[in-house]
Biopython code that builds the backbone (N, CA, C, O; Angstrom):
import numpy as np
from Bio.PDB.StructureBuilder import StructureBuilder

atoms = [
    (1, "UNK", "N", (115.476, 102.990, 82.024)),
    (1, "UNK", "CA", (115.255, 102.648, 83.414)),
    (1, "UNK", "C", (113.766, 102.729, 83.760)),
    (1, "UNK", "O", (113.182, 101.760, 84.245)),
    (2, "UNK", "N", (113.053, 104.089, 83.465)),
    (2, "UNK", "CA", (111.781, 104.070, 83.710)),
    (2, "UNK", "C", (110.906, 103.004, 83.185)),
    (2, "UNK", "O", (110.060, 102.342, 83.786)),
    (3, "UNK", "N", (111.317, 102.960, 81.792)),
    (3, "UNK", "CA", (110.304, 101.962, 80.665)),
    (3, "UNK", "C", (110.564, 100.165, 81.486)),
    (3, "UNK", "O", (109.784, 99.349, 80.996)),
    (4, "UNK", "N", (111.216, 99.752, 82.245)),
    (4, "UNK", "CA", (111.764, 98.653, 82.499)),
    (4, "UNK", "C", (111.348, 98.308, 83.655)),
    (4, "UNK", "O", (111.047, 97.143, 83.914)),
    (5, "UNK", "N", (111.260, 99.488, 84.687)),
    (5, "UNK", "CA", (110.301, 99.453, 85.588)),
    (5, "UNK", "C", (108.933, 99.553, 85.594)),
    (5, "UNK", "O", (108.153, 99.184, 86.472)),
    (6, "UNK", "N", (108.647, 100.217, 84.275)),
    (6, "UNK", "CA", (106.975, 99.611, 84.794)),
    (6, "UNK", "C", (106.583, 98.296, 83.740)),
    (6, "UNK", "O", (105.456, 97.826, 83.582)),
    (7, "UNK", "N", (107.591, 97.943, 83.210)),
    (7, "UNK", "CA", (107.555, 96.712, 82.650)),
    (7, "UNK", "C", (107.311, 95.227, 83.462)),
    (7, "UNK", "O", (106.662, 94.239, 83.118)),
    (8, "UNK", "N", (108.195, 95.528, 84.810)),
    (8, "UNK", "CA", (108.350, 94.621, 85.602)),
    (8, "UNK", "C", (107.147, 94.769, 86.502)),
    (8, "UNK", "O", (106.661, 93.785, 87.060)),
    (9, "UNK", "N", (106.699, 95.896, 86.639)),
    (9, "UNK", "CA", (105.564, 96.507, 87.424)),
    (9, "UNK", "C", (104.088, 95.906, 86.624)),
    (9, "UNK", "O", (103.182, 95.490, 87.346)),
    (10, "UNK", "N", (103.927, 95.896, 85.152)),
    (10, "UNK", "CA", (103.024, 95.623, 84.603)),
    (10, "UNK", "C", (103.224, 94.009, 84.515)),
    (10, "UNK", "O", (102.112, 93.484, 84.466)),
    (11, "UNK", "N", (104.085, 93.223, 84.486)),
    (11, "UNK", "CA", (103.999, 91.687, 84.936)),
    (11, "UNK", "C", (103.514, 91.039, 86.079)),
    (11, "UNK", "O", (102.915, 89.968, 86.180)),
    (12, "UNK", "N", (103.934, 92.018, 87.098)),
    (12, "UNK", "CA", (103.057, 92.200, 88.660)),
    (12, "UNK", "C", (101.829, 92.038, 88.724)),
    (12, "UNK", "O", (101.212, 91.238, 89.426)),
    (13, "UNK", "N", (101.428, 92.817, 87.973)),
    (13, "UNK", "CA", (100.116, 93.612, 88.120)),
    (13, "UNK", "C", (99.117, 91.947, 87.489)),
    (13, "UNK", "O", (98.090, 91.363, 87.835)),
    (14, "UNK", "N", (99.946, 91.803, 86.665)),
    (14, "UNK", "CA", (98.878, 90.349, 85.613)),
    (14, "UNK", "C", (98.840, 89.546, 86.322)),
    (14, "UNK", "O", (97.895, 88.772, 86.175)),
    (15, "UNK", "N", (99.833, 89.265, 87.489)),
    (15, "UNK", "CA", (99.597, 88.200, 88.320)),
    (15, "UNK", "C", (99.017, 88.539, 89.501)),
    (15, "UNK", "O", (98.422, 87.691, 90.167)),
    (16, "UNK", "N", (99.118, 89.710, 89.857)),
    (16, "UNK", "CA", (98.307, 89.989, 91.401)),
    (16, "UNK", "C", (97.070, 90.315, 91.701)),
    (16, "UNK", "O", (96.348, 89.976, 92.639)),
    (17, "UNK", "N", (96.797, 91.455, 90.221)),
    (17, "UNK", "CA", (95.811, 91.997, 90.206)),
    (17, "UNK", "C", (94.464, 91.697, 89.867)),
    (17, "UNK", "O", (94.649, 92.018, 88.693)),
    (18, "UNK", "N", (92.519, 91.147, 89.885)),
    (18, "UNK", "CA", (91.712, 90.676, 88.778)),
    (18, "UNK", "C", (92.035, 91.485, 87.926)),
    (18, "UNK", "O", (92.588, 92.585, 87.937)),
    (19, "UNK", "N", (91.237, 90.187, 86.456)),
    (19, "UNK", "CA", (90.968, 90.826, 85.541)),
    (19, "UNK", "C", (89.983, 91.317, 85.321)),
    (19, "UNK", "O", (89.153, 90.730, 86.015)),
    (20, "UNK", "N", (89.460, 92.167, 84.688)),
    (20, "UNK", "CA", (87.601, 92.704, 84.158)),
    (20, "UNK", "C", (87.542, 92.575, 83.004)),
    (20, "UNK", "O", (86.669, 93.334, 82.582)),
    (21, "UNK", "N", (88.166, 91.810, 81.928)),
    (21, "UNK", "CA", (88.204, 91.564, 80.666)),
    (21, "UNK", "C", (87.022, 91.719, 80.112)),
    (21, "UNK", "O", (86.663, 92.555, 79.283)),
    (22, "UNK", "N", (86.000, 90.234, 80.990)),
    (22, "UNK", "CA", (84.615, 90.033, 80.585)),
    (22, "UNK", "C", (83.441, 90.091, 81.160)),
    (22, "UNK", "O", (82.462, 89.350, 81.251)),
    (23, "UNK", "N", (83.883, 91.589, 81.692)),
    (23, "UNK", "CA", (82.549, 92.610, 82.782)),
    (23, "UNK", "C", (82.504, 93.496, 81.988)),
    (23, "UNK", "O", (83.465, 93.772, 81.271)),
    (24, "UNK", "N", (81.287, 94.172, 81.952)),
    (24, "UNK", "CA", (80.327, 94.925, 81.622)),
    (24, "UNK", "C", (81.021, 96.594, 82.365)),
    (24, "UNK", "O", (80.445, 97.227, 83.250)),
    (25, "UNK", "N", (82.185, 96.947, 81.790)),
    (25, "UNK", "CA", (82.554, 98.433, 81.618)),
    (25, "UNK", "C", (81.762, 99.684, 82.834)),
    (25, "UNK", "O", (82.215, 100.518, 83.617)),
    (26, "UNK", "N", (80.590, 99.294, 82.496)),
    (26, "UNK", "CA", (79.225, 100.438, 83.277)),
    (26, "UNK", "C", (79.025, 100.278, 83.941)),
    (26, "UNK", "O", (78.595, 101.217, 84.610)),
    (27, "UNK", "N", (79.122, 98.207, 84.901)),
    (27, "UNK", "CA", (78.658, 97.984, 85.983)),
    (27, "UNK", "C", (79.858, 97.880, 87.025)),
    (27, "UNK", "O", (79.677, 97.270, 88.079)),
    (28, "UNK", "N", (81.056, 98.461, 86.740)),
    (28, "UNK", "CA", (82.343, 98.251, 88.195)),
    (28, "UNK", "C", (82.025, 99.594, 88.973)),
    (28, "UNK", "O", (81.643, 100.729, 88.688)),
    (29, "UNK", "N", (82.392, 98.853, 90.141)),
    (29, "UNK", "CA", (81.987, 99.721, 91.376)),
    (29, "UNK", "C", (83.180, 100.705, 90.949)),
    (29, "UNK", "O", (83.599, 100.789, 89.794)),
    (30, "UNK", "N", (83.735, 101.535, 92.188)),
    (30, "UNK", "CA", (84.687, 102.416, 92.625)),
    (30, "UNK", "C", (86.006, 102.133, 92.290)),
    (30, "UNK", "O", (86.741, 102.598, 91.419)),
    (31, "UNK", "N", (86.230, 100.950, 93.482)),
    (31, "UNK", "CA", (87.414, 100.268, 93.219)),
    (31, "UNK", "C", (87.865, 99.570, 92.001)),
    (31, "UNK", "O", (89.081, 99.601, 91.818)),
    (32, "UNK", "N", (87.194, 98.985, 91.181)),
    (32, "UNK", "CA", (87.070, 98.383, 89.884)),
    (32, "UNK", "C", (87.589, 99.403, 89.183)),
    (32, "UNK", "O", (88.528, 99.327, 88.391)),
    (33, "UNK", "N", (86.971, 100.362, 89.478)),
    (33, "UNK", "CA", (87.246, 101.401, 88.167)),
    (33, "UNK", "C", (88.956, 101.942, 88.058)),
    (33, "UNK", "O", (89.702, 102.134, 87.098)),
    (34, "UNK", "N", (89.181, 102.106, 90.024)),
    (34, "UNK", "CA", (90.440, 102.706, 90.116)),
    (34, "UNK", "C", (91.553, 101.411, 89.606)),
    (34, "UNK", "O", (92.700, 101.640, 89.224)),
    (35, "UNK", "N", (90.726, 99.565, 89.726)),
    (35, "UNK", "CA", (92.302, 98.935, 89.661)),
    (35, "UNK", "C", (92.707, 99.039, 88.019)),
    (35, "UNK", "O", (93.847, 98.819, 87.610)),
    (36, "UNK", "N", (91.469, 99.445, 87.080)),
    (36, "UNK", "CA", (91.489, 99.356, 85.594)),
    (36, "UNK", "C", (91.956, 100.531, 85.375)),
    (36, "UNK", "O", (92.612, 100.552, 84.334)),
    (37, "UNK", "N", (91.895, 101.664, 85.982)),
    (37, "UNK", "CA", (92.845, 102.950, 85.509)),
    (37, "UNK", "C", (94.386, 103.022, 85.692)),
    (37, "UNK", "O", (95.238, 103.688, 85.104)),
    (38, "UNK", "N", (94.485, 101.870, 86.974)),
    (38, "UNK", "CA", (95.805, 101.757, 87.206)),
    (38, "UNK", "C", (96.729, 100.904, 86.066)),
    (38, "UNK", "O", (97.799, 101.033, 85.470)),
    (39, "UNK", "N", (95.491, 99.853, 86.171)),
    (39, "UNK", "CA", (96.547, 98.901, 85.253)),
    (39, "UNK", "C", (97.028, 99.397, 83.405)),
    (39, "UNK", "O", (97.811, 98.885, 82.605)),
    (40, "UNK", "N", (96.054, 100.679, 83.317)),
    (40, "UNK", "CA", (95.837, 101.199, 81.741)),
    (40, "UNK", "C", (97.219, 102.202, 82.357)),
    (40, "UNK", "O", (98.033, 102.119, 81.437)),
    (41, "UNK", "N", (97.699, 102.880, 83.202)),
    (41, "UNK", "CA", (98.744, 103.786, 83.785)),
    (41, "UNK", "C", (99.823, 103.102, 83.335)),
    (41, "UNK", "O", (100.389, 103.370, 82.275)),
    (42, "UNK", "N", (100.287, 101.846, 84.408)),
    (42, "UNK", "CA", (101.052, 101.089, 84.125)),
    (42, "UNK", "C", (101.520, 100.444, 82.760)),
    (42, "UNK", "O", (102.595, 100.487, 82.163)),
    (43, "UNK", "N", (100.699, 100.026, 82.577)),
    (43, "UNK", "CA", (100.306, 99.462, 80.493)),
    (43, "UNK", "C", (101.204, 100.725, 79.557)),
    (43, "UNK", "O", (102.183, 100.494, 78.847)),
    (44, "UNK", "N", (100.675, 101.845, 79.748)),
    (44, "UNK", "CA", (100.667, 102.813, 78.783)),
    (44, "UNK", "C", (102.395, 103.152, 78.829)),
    (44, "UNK", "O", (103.111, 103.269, 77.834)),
    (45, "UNK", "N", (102.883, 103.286, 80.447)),
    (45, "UNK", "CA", (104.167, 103.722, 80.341)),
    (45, "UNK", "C", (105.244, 102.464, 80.077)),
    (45, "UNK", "O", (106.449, 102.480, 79.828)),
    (46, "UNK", "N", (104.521, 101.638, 80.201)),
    (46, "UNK", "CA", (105.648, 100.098, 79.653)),
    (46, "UNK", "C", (105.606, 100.368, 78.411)),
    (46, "UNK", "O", (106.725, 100.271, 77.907)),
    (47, "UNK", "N", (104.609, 100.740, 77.516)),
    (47, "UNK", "CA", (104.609, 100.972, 76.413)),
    (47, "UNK", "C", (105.357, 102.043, 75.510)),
    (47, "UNK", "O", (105.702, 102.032, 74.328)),
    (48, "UNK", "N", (105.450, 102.790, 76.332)),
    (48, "UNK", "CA", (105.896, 103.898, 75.788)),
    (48, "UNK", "C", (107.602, 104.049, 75.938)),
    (48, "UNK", "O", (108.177, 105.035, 75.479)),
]
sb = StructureBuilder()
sb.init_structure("model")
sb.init_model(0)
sb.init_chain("A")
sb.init_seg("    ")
for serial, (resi, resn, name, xyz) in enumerate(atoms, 1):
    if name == "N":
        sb.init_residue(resn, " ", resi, " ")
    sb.init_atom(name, np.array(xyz, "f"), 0.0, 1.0, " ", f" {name:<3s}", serial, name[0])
structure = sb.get_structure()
């Protein structure tokens, strides 16, 4: 149940959210940083 929900949650995310694929890591502001920690949150528990 959990793994399935953030499965559906991490399909969300690819369509709603930018990407930072091909930015420079050092230069995201605040928010940048928090939507890439989120989406690595999400990622990790679909994965798992």
């Amino acid at each position: 149940m959990k793994r399935q929900f953030f499965k559906i949650l991490a399909r969300l995310n690819k369509v709603l959210l930018p990407s930072f694929g091909r930015k420079d890591l050092t230069r995201l502001n605040g928010l940048e940083k928090v939507v890439i920690a989120y989406r690595y949150w999400v990622t990790r528990n679909a994965i798992d």
